[in-house]
C-alpha atoms as one frame of an Amber mdcrd trajectory, in Angstrom:
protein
  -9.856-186.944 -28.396 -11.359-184.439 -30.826 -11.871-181.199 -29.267 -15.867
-180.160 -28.056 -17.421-177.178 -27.381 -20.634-176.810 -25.648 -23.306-174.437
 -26.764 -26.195-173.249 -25.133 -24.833-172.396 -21.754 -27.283-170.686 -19.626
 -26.280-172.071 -16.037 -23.038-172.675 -13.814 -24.304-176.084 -13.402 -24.390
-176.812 -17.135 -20.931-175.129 -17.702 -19.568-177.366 -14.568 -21.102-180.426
 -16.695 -18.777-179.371 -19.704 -15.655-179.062 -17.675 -16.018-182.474 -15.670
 -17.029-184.062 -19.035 -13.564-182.817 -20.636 -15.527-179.701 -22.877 -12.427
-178.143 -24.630 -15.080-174.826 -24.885 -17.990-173.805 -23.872 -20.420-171.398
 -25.528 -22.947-168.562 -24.514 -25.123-167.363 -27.087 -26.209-163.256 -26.955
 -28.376-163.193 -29.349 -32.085-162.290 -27.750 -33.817-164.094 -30.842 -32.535
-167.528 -29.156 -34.313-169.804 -26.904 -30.905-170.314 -25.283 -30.380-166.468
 -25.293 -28.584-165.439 -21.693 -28.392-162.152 -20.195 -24.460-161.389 -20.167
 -25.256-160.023 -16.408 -26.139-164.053 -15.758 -22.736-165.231 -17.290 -20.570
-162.806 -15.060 -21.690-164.077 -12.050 -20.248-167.350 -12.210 -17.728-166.904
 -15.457 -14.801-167.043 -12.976 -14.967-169.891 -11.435 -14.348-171.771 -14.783
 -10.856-173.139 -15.274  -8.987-171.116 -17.744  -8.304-174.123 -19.983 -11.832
-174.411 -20.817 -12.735-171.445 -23.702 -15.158-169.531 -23.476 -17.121-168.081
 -26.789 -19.577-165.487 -27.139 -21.816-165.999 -29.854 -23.729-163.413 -31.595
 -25.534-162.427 -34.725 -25.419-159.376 -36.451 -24.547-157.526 -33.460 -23.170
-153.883 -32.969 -19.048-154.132 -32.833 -19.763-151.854 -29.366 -22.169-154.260
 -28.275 -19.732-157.067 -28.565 -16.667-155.336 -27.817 -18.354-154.479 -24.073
 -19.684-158.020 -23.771 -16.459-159.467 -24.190 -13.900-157.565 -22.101 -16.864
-157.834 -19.281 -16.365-161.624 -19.417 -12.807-161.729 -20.424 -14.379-164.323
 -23.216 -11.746-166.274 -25.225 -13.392-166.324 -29.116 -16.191-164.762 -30.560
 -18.848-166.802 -32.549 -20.455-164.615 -35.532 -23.806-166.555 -36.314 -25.311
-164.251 -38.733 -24.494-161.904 -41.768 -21.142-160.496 -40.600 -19.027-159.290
 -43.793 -15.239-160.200 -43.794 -14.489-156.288 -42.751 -16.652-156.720 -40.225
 -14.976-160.052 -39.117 -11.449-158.162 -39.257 -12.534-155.629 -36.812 -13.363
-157.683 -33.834 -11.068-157.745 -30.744 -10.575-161.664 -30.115 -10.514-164.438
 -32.672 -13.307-164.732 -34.882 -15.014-168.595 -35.433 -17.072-167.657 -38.670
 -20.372-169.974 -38.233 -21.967-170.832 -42.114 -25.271-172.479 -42.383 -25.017
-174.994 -45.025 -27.708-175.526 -47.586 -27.867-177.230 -51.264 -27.123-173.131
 -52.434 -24.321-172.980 -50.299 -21.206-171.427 -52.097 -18.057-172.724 -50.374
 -15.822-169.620 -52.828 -17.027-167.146 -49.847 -14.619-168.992 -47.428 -11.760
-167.171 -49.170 -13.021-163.777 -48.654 -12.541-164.568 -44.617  -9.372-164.431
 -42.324 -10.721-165.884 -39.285  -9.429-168.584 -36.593 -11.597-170.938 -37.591
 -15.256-171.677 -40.065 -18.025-173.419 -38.320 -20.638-175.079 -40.134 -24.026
-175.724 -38.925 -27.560-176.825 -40.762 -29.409-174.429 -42.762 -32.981-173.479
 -42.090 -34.744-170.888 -43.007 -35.330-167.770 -40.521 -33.310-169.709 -37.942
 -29.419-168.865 -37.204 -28.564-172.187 -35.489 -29.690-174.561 -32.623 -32.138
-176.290 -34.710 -30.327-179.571 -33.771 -31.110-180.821 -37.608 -28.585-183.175
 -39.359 -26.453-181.039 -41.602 -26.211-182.851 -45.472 -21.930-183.519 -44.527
 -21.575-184.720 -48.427 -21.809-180.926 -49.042 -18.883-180.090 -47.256 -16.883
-183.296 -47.330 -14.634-182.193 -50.415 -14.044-179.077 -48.788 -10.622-177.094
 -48.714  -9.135-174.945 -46.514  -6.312-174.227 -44.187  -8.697-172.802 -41.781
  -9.746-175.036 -39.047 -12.819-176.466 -39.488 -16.051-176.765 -36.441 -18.640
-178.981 -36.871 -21.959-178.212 -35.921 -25.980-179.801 -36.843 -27.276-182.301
 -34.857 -24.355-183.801 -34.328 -25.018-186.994 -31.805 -23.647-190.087 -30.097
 -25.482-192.214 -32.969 -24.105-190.599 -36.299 -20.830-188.858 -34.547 -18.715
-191.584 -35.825 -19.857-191.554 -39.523 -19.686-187.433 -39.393 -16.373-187.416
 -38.677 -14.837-189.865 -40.789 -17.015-188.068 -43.913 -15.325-184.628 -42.538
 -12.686-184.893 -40.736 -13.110-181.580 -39.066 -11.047-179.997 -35.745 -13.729
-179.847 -33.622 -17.012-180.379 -33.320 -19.770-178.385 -31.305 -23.200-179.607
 -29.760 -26.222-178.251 -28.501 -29.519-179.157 -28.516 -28.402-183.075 -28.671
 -27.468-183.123 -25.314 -30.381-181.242 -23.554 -33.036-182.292 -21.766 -35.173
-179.041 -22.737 -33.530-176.135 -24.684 -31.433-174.295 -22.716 -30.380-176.892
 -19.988 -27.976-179.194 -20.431 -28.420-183.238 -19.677 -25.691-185.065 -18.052
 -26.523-188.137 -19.196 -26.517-187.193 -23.061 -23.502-185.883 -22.495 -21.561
-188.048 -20.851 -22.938-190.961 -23.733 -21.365-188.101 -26.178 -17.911-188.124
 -24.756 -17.929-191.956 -23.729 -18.564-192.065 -27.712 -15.808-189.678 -28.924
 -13.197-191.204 -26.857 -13.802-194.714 -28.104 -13.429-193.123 -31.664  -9.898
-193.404 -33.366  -9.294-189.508 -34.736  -5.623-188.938 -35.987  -6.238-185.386
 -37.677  -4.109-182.799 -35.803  -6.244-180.783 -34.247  -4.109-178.828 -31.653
  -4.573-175.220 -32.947  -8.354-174.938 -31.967  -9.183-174.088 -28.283  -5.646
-174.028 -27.568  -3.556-171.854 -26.021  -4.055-168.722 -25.110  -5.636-166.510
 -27.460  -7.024-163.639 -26.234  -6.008-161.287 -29.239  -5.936-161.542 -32.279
């Protein structure tokens, strides 16, 4: 089964939906502009009761390196998500893996992947004046032709009705979901997301796909 992650974790409950579901990651987003934004005081209270197979990513945007660094040895968090303007240097200088999120639009420019030595890209829907989470369709004919050796996320309203079509067109390592399985923003639906993963596992995926949310990588 292709690999999941969860975003838009804001409660133990929701994160326990993503591990009995088979989540291979879940996400918390840190950034206070978010409707799914969750105090990092929240996450630590129940953090440790999730298994250590399931990853856990941080997600930020254009966040102070101190900022993140604290955040991150607080909740011993597996990757870190960079959702905004981060530079490549700025990528480098992180202290766990980097996913490197890109919101694709019809001006998107997919030379700027080279300039970035990250664990993986993620690509999610542009909008304007919003980092993510819009839960729009992203256009996958602009990225379908891509290449690159770095593993690939797929983000953008990604759903139990088009997931089939989305990954044949792409192809990628993983995918990630969000608002497509809520019920409101910020709380998860168990019934959305159990349709999701009854979907994926029906799917037939061949790409190898073992070197995202695997093992344990804790530094880079």
């Amino acid at each position: 089964m292709i690999p999941v992650k969860i975003c838009g974790i804001t409660t133990y409950e929701d994160a326990e939906i993503a591990v009995n579901y088979g989540a291979s990651a879940i996400g918390m987003i840190f950034y206070k502009g978010s409707p799914r934004y969750i105090y990092p005081e929240k996450v630590e209270e129940w953090i440790s009761a999730i298994p250590e197979k399931m990853k856990k990513v941080g997600v930020f945007v254009n966040e102070k390196r101190k900022n993140i660094k604290t955040i991150v040895e607080k909740l011993n968090l597996d990757y870190i998500q960079l959702h905004g303007d981060e530079s490549p240097e700025y990528c480098e200088k992180m202290i766990r893996p980097v996913i490197k999120a890109f919101r694709v639009g019809t001006n998107f420019d997919p030379a700027v992947l080279g300039n970035f030595q990250v664990h993986a890209f993620l690509f999610d829907t542009y909008q304007k004046g919003k980092p993510g989470g819009t839960g729009i369709s992203l256009n996958w004919g602009l990225i379908s032709n891509l290449k690159t050796n770095t593993p690939i996320i797929l983000s953008g309203g990604l759903n139990p009705e088009n997931i089939n079509k989305v990954i044949e067109t792409v192809q990628p390592s993983a995918i990630d979901v969000n608002s497509s399985v809520e019920s409101k923003r910020g709380i998860k639906d168990e019934v959305k997301v159990k349709k999701l993963f009854y979907t994926i596992e029906n799917l037939k995926y061949n790409t190898d796909n073992s070197c995202v949310f695997a093992g344990n990588l804790r530094e880079i």
